[in-house]
N, C-alpha and C positions, 0 to 999 in steps of 0.2 A: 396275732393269729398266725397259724401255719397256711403258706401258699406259693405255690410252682410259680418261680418269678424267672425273668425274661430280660437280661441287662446289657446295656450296649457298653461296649469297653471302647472303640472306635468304629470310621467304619466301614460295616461288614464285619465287622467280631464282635460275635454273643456271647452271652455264659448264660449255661444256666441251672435250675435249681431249687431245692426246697428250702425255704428263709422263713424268718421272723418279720411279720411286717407291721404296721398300723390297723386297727381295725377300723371299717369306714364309717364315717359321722354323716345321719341322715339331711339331707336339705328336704323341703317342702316335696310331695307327692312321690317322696321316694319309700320304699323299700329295704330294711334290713334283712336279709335271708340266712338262716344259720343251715349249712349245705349239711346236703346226707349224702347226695350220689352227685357224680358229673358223668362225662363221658370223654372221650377222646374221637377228634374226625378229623380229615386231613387237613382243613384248615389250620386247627390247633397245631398241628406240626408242621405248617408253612410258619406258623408265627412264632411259634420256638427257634424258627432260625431266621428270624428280621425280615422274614420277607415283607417288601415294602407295598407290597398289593393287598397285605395281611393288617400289617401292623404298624405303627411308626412312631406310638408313643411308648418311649422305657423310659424306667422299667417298666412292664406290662405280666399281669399276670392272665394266662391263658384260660380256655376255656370256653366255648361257646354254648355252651348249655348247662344246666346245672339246675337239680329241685331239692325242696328243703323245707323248710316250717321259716311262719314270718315269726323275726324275733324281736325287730322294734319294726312301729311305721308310723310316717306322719303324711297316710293316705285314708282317706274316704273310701276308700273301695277294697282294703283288705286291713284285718285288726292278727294282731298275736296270737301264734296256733295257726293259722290256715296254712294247709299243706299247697305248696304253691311248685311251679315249674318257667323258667323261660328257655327259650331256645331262640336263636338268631338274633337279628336287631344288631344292636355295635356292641353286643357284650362279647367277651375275649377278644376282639379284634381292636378299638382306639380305647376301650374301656375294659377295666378289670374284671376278668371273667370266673368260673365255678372254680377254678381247680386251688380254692381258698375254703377255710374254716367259715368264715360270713362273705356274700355279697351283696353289694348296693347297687337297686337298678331302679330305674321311672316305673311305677304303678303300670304306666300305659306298655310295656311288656309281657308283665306277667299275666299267667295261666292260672285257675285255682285247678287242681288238680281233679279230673274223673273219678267219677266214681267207679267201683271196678277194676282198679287198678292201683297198682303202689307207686312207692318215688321211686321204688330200687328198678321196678321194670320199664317206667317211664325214661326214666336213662339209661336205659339198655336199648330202648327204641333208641331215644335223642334225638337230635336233630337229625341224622339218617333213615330214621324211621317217620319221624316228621315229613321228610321228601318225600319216602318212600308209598306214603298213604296219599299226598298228591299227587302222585303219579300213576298209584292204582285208577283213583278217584276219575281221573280227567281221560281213561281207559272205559270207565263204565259211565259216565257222564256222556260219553261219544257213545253210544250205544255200541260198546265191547261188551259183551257178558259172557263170551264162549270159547273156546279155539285152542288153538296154540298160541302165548304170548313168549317171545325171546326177551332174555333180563341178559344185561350185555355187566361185565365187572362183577358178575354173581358171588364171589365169594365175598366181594367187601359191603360196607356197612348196610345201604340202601340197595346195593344186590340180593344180598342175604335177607334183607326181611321182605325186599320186594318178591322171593321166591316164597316165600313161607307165606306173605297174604295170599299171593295172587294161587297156589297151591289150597288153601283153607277155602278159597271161594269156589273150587272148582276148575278151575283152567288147567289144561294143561305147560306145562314151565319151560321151558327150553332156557338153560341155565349157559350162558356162554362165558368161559375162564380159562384165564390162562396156566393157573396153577391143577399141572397133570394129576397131582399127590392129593386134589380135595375133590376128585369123584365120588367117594362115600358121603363126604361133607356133606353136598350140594342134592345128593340123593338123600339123605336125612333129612333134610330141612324143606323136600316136596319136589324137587328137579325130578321130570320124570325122563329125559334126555339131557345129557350137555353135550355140549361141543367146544371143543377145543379154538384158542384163539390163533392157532398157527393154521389152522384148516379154513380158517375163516376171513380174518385180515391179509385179504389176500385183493389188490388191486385189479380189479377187474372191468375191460373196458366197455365189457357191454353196457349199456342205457339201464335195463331193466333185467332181476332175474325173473327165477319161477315162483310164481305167488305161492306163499307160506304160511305167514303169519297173520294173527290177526291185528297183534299188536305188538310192539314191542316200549323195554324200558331199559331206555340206556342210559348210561353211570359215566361212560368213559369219553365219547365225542369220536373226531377222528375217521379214519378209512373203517372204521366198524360201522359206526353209524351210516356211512355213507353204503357201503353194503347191504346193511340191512334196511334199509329206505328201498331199498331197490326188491327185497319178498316181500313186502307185503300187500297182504291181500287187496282186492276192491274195496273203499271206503273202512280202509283201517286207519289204524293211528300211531301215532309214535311219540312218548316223552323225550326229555332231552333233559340232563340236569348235572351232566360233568367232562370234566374235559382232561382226565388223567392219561388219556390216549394221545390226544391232541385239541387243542381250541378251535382248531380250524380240517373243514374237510369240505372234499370237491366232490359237488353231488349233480343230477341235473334235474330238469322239470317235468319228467315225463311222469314219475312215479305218483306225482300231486297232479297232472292235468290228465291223464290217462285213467289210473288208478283212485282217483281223488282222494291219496293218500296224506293223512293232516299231523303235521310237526309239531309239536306244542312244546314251550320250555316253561321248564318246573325252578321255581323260586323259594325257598324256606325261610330266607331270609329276613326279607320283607315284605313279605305277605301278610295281610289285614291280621288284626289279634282276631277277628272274628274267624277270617278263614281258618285260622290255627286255631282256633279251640273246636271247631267243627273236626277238624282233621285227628285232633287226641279226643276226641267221643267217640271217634270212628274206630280208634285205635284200642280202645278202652272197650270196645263191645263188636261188632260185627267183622274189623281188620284182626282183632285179638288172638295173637299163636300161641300156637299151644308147642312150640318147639324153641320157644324162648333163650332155656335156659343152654340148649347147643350152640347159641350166637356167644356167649359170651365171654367176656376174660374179664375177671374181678381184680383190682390191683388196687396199688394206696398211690400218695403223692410221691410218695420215695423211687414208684418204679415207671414213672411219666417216662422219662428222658430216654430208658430203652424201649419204649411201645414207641416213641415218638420214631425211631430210628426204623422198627420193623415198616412202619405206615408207610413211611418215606423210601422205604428199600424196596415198595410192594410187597413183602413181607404178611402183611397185617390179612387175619380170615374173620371174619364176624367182628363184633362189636369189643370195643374198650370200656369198663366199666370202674370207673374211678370211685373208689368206697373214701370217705373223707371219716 
């Protein structure tokens, strides 16, 4: 089979590439999945270049999400034909992930697919969109239903569909980005404000600012987050589920003992197969945008290795859409 493979020549030097490889032979309660779509997220292109927080076994083939039809199984809980999906868990990261013609993964993974919905747009969501619907979730879960919510990294994966649910629900979006040249983007896809990231990541010594928000979802971590901790409203809230800014930012306690403002971090990872499949019902019927097909960029396995480069360059606006 054809699949984006991932090779250590020594180290710290990778190659990489579309190859011929073996196709996988199922053991007990696995999974054969013959792929339709994957996606591409920043993960994927940490492990395109070895990173060892990523990845550590090569060759590896990437991919952290991926759906498809079952083509062999020797599981109890899914037969040949079910349209199926996984996202997270150790798939593209120590175990061979979508960005192949077949994958093999444990039963206890996969999704059967919604109804209401295709493979091709379930990996247009992907795992980004998977955050992304955790994220809304635990906004209205806190009793958010109203306001202005700030989406911090707006153009990228779980920015971009974070604006487009929470837009389709009603709220208003304050879309915050650094890239000047995608103010129409961000206004297509339901931003009814943005704000630039140089007007904003801006270290400021005050304790608290002037209450704003009601909630916000941030992508990136960093002196953003840390500012925006500081608008929001009385008994608002804030996601938390990336650190492309920075992993670390210096915040203080007044904003949570004052304001009784609540932090929460978002996991897609390894989050319960129950909690995910709640999250793609959600996605599948009441999160479901209708401005889809503006996220996306359609490509094959041939053109991985320059998408991998845009991700990596901040480059990347909307979604990666891997057609197999």
């Amino acid at each position: 089979m054809k699949a984006f493979v991932v090779e250590k020549i020594k180290d710290k030097e990778f190659t990489t590439g579309v190859k011929e490889v073996e196709k996988p032979i199922l053991s007990e309660h696995e999974v054969l999945i013959k792929t339709s779509y994957s996606s591409l997220n920043y993960k994927d292109a940490l492990s395109s270049t070895g990173n060892p927080g990523v990845t550590r076994v090569f060759p590896h083939i990437t991919g952290i999400d991926v759906s498809g039809v079952v083509a062999e199984s020797k599981s109890n809980l899914f037969e040949v034909g079910d349209e199926v999906l996984i996202t997270g868990y150790d798939l593209g990261m120590n175990t061979n992930g979508g960005h192949s013609e077949f994958v093999k993964a444990p039963d206890t993974w996969i999704v059967k697919k919604p109804d209401n919905i295709s493979l091709r747009e379930l990996m247009i969501y992907g795992t980004a969109g998977l955050t992304a619907a955790l994220s809304v979730n635990e906004l209205l879960n806190n009793g958010i239903t109203s306001g202005e919510i700030l989406v911090t990294g707006a153009t990228g994966g779980v920015g971009s569909i974070s604006v487009a649910i929470l837009s389709k629900l009603g709220f208003d979006v304050i879309a915050l980005s650094g890239k000047e040249n995608q103010i129409d983007y961000l206004k297509s896809i339901g931003a009814k404000e943005i704000i630039l990231r140089k007007d904003f990541d801006i270290e400021n010594k005050r304790p608290m600012g002037r209450e704003r928000f009601s909630g916000v979802i941030d992508t990136v971590g960093g002196n953003i987050l840390a500012e925006a901790l500081k608008q929001i409203k009385y008994d608002g809230v804030a996601t938390c589920c990336g650190l492309t800014a920075s992993p670390v930012f210096n915040t203080n306690v007044f904003p949570f003992i004052l304001r009784g403002v609540r932090l929460i971090g978002i996991d897609s990872v390894e989050a319960s197969l129950a909690k995910k499949t709640q999250a793609w019902e959600k996605i599948a019927s009441d999160f479901k945008i209708n401005t889809l097909e503006k996220l996306v960029n359609e490509i094959s396995l041939n053109e991985i290795q320059q998408a991998y480069k845009e991700i990596l360059a901040a480059k990347a606006v909307g979604r990666y859409l891997v057609k197999l």
